[in-house]
MIDOSE-1310 file (N, C-alpha, C; in nm, 2 decimals, decimal comma, always signed):
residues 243
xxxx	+5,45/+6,07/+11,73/+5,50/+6,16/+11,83/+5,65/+6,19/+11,80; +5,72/+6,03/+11,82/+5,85/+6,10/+11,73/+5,87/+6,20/+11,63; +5,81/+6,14/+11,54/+5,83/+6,24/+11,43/+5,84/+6,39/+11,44; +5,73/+6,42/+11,51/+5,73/+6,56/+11,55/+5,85/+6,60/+11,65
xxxx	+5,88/+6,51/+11,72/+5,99/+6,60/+11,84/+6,11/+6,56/+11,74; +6,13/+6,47/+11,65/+6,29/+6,51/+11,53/+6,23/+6,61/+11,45; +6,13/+6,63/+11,38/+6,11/+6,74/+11,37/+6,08/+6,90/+11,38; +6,09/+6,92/+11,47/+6,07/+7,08/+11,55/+6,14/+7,11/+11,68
xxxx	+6,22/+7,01/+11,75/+6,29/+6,99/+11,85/+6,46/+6,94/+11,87; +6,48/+6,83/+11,73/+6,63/+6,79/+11,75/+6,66/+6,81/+11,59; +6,61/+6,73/+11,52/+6,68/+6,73/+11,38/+6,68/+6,85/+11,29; +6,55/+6,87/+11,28/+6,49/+6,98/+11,21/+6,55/+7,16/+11,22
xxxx	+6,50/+7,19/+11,33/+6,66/+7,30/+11,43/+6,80/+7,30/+11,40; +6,83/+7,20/+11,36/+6,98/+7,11/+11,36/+7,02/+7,17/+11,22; +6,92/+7,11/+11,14/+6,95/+7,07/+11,05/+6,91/+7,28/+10,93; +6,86/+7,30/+10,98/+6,83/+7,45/+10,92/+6,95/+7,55/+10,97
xxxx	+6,98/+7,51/+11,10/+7,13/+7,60/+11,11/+7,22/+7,54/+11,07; +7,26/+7,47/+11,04/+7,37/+7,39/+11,00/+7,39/+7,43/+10,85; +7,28/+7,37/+10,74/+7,28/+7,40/+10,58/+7,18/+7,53/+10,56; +7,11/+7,61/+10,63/+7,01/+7,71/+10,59/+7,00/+7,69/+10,49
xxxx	+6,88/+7,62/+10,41/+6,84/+7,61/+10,27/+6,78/+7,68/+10,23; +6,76/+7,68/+10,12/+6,73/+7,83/+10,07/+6,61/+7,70/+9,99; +6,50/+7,75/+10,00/+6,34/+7,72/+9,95/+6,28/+7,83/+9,90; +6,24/+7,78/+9,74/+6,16/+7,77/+9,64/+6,03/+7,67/+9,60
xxxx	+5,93/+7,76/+9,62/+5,83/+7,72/+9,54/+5,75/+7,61/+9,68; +5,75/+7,65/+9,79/+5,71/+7,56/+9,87/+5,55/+7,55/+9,90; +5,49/+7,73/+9,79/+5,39/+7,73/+9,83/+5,27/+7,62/+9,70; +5,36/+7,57/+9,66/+5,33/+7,49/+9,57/+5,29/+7,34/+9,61
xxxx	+5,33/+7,30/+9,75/+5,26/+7,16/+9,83/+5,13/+7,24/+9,90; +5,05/+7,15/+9,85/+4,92/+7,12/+9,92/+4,86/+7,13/+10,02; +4,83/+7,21/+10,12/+4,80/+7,22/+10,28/+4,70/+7,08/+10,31; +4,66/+7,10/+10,21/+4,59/+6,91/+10,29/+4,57/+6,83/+10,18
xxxx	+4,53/+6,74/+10,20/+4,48/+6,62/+10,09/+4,60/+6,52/+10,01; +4,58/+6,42/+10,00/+4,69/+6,32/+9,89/+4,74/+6,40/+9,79; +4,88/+6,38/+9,82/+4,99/+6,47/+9,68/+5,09/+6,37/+9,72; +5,17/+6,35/+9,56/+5,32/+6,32/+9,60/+5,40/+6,42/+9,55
xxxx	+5,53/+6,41/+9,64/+5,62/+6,52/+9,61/+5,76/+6,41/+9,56; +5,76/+6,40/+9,41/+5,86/+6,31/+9,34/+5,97/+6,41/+9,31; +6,08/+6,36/+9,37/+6,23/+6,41/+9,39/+6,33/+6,37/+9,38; +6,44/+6,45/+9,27/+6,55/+6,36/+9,21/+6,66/+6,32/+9,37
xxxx	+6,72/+6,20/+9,39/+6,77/+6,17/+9,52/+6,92/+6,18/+9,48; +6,98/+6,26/+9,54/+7,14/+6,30/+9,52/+7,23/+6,25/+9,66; +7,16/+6,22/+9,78/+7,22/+6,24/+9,95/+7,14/+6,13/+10,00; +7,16/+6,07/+10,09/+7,11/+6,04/+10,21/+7,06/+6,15/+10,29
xxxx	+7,13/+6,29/+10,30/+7,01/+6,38/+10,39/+6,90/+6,43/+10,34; +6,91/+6,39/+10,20/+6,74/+6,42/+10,11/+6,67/+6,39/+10,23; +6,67/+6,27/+10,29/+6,54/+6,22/+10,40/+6,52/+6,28/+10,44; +6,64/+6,40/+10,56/+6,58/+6,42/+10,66/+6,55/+6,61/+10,64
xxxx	+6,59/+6,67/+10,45/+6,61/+6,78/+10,48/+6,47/+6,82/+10,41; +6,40/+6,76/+10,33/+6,33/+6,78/+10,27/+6,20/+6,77/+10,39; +6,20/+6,67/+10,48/+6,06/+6,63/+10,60/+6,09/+6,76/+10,66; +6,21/+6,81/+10,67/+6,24/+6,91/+10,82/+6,18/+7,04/+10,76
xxxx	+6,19/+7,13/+10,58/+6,12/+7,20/+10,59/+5,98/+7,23/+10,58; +5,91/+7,07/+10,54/+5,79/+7,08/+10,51/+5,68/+7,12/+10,62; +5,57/+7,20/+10,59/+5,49/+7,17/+10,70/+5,42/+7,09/+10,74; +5,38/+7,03/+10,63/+5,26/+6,88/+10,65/+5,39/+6,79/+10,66
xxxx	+5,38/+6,63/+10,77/+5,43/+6,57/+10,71/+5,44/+6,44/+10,58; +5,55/+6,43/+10,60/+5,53/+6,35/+10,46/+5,60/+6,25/+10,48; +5,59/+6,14/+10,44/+5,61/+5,91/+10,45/+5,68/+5,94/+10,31; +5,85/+5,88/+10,31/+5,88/+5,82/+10,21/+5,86/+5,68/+10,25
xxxx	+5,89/+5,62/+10,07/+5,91/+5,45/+10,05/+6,04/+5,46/+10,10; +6,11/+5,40/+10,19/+6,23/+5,42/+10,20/+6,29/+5,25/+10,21; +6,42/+5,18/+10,16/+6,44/+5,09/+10,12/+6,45/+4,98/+10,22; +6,40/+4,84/+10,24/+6,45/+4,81/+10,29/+6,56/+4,78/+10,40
xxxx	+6,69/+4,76/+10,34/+6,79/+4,81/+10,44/+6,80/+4,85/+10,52; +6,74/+5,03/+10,50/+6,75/+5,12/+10,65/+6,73/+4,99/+10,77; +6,60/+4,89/+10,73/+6,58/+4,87/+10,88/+6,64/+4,72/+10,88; +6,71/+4,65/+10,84/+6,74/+4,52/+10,88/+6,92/+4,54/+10,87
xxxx	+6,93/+4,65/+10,91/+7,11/+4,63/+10,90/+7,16/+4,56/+11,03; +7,27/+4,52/+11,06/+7,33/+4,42/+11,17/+7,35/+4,53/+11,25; +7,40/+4,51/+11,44/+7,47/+4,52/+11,53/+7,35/+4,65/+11,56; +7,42/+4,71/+11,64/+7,39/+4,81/+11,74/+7,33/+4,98/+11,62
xxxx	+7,45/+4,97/+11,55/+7,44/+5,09/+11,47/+7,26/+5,05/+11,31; +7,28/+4,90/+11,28/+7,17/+4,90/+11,25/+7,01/+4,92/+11,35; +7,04/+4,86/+11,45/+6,89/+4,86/+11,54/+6,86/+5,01/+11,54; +6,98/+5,11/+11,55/+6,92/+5,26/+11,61/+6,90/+5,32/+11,40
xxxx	+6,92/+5,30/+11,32/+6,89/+5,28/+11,18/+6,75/+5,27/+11,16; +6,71/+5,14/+11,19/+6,60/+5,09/+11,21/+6,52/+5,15/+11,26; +6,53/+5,21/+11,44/+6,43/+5,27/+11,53/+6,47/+5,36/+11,46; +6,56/+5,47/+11,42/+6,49/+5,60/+11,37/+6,40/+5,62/+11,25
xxxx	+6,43/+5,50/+11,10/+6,35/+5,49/+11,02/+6,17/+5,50/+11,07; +6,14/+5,38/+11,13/+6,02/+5,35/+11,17/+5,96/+5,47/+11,29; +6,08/+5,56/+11,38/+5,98/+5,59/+11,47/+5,95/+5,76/+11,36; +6,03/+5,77/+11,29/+6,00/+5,88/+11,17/+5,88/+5,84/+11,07
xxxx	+5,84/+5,75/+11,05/+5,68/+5,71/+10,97/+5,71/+5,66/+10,89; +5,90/+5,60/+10,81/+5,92/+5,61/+10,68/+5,84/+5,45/+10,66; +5,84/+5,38/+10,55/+5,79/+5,26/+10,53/+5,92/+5,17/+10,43; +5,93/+5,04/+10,51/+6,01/+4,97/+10,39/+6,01/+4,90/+10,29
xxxx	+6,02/+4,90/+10,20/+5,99/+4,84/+10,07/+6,10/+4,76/+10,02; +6,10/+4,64/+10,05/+6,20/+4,54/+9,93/+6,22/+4,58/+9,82; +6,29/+4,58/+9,75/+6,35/+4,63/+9,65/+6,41/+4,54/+9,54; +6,41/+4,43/+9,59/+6,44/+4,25/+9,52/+6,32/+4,23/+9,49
xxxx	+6,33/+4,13/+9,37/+6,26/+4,07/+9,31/+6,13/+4,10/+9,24; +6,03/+3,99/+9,17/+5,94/+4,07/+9,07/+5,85/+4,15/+9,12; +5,81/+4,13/+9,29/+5,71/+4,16/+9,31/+5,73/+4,31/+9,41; +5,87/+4,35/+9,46/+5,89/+4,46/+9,47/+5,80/+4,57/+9,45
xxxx	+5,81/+4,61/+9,27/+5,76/+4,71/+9,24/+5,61/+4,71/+9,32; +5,52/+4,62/+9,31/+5,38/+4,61/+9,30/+5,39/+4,62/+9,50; +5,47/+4,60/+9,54/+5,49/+4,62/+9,72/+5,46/+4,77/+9,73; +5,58/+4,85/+9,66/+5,58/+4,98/+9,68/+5,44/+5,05/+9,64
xxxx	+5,38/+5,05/+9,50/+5,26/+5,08/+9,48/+5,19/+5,09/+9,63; +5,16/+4,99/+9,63/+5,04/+4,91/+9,77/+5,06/+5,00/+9,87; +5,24/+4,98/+9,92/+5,22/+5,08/+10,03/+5,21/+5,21/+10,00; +5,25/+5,24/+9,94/+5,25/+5,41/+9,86/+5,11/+5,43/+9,88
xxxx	+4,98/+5,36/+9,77/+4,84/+5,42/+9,77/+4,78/+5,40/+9,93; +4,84/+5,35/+10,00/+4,81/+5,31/+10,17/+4,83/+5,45/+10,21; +4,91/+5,53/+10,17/+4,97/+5,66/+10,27/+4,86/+5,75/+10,18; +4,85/+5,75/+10,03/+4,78/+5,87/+9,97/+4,62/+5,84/+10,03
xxxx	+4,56/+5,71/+10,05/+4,46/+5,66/+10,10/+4,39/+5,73/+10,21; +4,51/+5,79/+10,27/+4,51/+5,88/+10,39/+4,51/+5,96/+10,42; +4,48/+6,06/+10,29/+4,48/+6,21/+10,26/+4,60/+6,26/+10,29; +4,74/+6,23/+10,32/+4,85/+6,25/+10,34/+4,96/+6,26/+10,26
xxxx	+5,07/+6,27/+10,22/+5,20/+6,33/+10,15/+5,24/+6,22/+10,11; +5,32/+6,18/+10,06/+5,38/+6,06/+10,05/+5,50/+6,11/+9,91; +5,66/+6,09/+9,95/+5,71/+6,09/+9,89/+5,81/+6,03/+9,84; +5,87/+6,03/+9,72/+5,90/+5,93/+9,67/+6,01/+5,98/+9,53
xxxx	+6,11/+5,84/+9,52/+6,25/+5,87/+9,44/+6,21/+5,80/+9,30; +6,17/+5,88/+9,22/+6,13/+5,83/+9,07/+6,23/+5,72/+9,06; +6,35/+5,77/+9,04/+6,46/+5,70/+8,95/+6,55/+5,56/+9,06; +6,44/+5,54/+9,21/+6,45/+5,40/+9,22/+6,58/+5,39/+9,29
xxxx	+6,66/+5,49/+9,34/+6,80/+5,47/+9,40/+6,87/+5,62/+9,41; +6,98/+5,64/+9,49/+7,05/+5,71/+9,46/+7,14/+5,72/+9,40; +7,13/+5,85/+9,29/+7,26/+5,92/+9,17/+7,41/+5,85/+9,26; +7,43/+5,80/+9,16/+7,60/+5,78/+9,21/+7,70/+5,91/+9,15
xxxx	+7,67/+5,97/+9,07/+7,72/+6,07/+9,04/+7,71/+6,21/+9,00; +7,54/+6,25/+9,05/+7,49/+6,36/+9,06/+7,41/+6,38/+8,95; +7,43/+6,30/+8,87/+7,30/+6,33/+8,75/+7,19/+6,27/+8,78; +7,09/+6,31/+8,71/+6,91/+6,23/+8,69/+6,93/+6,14/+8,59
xxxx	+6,90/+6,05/+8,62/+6,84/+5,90/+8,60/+6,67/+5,89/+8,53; +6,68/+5,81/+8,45/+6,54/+5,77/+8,37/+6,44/+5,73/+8,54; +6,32/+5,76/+8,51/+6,22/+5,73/+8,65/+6,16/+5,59/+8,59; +6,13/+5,54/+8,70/+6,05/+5,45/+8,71/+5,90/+5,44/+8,72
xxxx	+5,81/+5,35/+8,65/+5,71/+5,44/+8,64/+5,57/+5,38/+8,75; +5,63/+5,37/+8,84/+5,52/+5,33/+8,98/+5,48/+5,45/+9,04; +5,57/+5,58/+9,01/+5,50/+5,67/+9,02/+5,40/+5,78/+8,92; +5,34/+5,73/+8,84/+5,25/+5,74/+8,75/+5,16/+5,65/+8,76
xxxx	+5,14/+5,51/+8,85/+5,07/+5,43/+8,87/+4,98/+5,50/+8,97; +5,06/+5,50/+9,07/+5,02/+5,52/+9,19/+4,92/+5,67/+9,19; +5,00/+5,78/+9,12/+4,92/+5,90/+9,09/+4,79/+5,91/+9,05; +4,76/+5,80/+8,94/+4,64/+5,76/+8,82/+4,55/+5,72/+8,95
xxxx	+4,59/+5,60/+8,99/+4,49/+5,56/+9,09/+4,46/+5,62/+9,22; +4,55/+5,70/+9,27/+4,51/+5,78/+9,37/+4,40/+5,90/+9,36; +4,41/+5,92/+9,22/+4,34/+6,05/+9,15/+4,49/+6,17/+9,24; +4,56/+6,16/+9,28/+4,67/+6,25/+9,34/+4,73/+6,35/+9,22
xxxx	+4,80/+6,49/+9,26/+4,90/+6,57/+9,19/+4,99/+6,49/+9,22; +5,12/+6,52/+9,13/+5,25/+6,47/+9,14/+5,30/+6,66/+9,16; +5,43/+6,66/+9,27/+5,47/+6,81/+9,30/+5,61/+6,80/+9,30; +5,69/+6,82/+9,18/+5,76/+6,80/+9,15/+5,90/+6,84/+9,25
xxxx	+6,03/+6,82/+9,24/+6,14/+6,86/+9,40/+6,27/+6,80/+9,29; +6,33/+6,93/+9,33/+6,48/+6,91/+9,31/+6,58/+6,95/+9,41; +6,61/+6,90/+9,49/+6,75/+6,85/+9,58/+6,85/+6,96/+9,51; +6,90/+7,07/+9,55/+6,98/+7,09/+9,50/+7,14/+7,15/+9,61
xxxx	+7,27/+7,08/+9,53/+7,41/+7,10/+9,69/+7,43/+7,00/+9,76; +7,36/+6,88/+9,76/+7,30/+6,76/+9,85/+7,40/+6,65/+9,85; +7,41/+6,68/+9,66/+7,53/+6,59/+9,65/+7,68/+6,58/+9,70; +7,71/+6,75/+9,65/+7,85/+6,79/+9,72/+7,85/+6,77/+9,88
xxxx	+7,73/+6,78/+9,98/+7,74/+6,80/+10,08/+7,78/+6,66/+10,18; +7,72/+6,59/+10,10/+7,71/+6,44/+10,15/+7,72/+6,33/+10,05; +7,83/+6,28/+9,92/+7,81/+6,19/+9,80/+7,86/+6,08/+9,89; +7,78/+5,94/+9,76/+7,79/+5,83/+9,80/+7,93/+5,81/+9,92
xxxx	+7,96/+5,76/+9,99/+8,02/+5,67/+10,06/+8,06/+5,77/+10,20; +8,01/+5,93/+10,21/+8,07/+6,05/+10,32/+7,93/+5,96/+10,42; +7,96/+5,96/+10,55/+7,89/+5,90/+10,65/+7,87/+6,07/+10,71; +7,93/+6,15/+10,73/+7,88/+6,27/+10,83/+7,87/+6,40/+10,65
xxxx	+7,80/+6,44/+10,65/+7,76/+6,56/+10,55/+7,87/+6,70/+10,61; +7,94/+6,79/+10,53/+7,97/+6,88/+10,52/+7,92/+7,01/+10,48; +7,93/+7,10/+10,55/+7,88/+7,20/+10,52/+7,86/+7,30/+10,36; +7,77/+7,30/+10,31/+7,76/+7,31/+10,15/+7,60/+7,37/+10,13
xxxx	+7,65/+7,49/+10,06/+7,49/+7,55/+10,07/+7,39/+7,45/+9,97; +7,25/+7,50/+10,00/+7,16/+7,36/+9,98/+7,04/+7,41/+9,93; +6,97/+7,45/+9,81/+6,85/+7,48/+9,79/+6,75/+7,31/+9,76; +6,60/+7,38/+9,81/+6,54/+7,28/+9,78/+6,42/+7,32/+9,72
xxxx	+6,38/+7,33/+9,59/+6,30/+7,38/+9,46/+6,16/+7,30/+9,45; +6,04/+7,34/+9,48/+5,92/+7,27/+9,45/+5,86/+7,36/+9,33; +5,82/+7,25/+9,24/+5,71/+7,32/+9,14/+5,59/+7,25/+9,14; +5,51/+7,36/+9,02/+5,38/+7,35/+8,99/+5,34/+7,20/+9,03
xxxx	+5,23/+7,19/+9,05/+5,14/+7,06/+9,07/+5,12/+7,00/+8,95; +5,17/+6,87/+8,90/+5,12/+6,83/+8,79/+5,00/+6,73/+8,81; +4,91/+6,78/+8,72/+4,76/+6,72/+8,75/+4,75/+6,58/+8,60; +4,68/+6,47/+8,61/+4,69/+6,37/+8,51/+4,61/+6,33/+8,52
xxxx	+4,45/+6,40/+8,58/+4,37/+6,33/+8,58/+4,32/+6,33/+8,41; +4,37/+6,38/+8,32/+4,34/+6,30/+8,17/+4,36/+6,21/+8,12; +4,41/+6,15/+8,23/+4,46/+6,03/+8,18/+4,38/+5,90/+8,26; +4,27/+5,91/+8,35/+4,20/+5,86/+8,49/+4,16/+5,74/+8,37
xxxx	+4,20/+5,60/+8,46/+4,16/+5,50/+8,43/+4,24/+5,46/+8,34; +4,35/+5,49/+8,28/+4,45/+5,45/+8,17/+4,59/+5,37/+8,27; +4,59/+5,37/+8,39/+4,70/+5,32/+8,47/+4,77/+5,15/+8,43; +4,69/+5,09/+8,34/+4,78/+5,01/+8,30/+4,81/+5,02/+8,13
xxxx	+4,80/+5,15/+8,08/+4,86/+5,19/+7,97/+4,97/+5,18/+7,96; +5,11/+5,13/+7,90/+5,23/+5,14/+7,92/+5,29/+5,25/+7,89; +5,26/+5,26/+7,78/+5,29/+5,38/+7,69/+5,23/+5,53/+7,77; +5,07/+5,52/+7,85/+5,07/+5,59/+7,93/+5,18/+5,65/+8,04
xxxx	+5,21/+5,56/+8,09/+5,26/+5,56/+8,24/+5,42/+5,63/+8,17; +5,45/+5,55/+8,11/+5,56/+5,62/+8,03/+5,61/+5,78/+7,97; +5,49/+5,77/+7,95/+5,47/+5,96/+7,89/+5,47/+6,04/+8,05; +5,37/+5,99/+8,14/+5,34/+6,02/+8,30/+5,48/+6,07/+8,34
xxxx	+5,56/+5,96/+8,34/+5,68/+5,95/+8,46/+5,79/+6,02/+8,36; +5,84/+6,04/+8,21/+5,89/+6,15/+8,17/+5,84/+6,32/+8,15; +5,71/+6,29/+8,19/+5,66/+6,44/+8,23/+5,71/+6,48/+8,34; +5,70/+6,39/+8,47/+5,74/+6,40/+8,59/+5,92/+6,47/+8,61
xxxx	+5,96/+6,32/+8,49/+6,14/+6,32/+8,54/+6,16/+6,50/+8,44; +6,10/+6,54/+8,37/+6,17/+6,64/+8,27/+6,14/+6,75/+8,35; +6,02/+6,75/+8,44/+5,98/+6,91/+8,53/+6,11/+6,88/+8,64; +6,08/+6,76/+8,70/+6,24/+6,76/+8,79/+6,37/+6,80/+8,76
xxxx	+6,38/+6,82/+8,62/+6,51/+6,83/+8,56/+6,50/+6,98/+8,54; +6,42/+7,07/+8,50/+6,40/+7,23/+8,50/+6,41/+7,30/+8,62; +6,41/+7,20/+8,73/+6,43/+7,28/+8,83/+6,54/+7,25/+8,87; +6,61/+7,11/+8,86/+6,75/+7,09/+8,92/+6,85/+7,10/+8,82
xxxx	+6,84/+7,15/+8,69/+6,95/+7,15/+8,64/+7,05/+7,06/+8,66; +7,01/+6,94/+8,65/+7,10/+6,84/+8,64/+7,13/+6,80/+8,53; +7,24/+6,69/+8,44/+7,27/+6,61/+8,32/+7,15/+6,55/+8,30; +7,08/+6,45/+8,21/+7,02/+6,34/+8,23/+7,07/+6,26/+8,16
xxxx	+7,00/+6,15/+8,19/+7,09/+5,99/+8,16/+6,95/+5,96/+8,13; +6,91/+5,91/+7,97/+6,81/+5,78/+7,96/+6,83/+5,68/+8,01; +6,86/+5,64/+8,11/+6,89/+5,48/+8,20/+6,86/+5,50/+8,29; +6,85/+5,40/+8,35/+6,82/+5,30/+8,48/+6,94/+5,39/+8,58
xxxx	+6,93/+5,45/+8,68/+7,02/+5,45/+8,79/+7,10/+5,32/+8,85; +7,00/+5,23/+8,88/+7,08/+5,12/+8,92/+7,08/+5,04/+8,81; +7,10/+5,06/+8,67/+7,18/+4,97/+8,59/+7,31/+5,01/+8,58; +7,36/+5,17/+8,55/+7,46/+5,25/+8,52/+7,55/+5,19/+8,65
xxxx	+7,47/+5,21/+8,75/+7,58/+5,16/+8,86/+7,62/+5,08/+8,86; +7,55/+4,98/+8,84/+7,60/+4,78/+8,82/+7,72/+4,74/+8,72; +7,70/+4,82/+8,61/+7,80/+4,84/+8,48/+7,94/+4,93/+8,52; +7,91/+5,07/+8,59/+8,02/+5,08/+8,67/+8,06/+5,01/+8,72
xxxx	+8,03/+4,95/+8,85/+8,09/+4,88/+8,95/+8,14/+4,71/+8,85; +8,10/+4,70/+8,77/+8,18/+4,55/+8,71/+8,31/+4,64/+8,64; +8,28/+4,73/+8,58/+8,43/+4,78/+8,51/+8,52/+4,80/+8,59; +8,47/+4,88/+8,73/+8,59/+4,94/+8,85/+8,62/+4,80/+8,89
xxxx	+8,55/+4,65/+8,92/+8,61/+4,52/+8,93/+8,74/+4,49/+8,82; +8,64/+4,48/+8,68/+8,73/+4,44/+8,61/+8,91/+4,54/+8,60; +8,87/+4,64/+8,65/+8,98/+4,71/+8,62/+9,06/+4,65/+8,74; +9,03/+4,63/+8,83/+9,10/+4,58/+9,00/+9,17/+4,46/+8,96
xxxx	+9,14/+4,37/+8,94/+9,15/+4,21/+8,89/+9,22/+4,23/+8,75; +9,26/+4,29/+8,70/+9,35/+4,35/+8,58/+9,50/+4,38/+8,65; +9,47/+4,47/+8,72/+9,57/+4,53/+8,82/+9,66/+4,45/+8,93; +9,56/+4,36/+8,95/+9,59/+4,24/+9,02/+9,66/+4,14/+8,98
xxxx	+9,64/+4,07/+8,85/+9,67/+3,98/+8,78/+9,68/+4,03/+8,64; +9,81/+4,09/+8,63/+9,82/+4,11/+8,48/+9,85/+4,04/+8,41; +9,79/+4,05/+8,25/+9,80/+3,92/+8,14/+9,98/+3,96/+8,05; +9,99/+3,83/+8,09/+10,14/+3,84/+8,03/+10,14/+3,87/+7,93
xxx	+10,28/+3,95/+7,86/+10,27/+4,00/+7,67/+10,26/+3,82/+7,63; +10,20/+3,82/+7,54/+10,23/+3,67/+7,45/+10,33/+3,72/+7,37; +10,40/+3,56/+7,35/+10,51/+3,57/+7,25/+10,48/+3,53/+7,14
């Protein structure tokens, strides 16, 4: 019930006069049955701008965190995640990935939407990231289309560390259905799933016109963030000229 009254009553209203997004290709989601709609993630308002134009709703994996943050400002984090349908998924350790699957084929199980961030995190700097390939798992064994979404403005409107989004026009691009059932029954192919999830990441990339990066999103970050260290602690303690 929530869901619906943020959707068509507070957020949704909110949120279309504020960015009026300009939508492509929407007639390209599914009026019924299990589909995922795999989308490069540039914003935090990806969450709420992509559910607000859809008709059907749609369940992201959405990360842990949202719902276990501290104090007051985490608990209303938390109640908005859960009373919105998103689901949380650990994101630590080996057995993570195989979490996400599980809950993911739980929502397609359900003839319902289910959507989801290939590349496993958000762009820290606006480019596409290598995907991960749980969503070619999950596809294969769902018998599901994958419906491709590019985010596009999302980043300038709202980049890593802005807490309130600024006004910044905003398209949001769906394509063709990609269908894989030639591939049925091949889901622990590696080489499979591999081919799958750069079919996936390269249609997302024709529509968003993004850079790509063969990497990991959250390795590029980790490697940033040790150099922007190392550079601090340099700055901090400079090494004396030797004599």
């Amino acid at each position: 019930m929530f869901y619906y009254v943020l959707k068509y009553v507070i957020l949704g209203p909110l949120l279309r006069l504020v960015f009026r997004p300009r939508i492509e290709g929407l007639e390209h989601v599914p009026a019924r049955g299990a589909a995922i709609v795999a989308g490069n993630h540039l914003s935090f308002s990806d969450h709420f701008l992509m559910p607000a134009i859809l008709k059907r709703r749609i369940t992201f994996l959405a990360k842990a965190e949202y719902f276990t943050g501290p104090g007051i400002k985490g608990r209303l984090t938390a109640f908005f995640f859960r009373s919105a349908g998103q689901i949380p998924v650990d994101r630590s350790g080996k057995e993570a990935g195989k979490a996400a699957i599980r809950e993911g084929l739980g929502v397609l199980s359900k003839e319902e939407l289910l959507g989801i961030y290939p590349e496993g995190t958000r762009s820290h700097d606006g480019r596409l990231y290598k995907g991960k390939v749980g969503v070619a798992v999950m596809a294969l064994r769902a018998e599901a289309p994958v419906i491709p979404c590019a985010m596009i403005g999302t980043f300038e409107a709202q980049p890593p560390g802005r807490k309130i989004p600024k006004i910044h026009p905003v398209a949001i691009r769906f394509g063709e259905p990609l269908d894989f059932s030639r591939y049925a029954g091949m889901e622990n192919e590696k080489a499979i799933l591999r081919a799958i999830t750069d079919e996936i990441m390269y249609a997302i990339l024709t529509l968003s016109e993004q850079e790509y990066v063969d990497r990991y999103a959250a390795d590029a970050k980790a490697e940033e963030a040790a150099e922007k260290a190392a550079l601090a602690k340099n700055r901090k303690f400079p090494r004396l000229p030797q004599r």
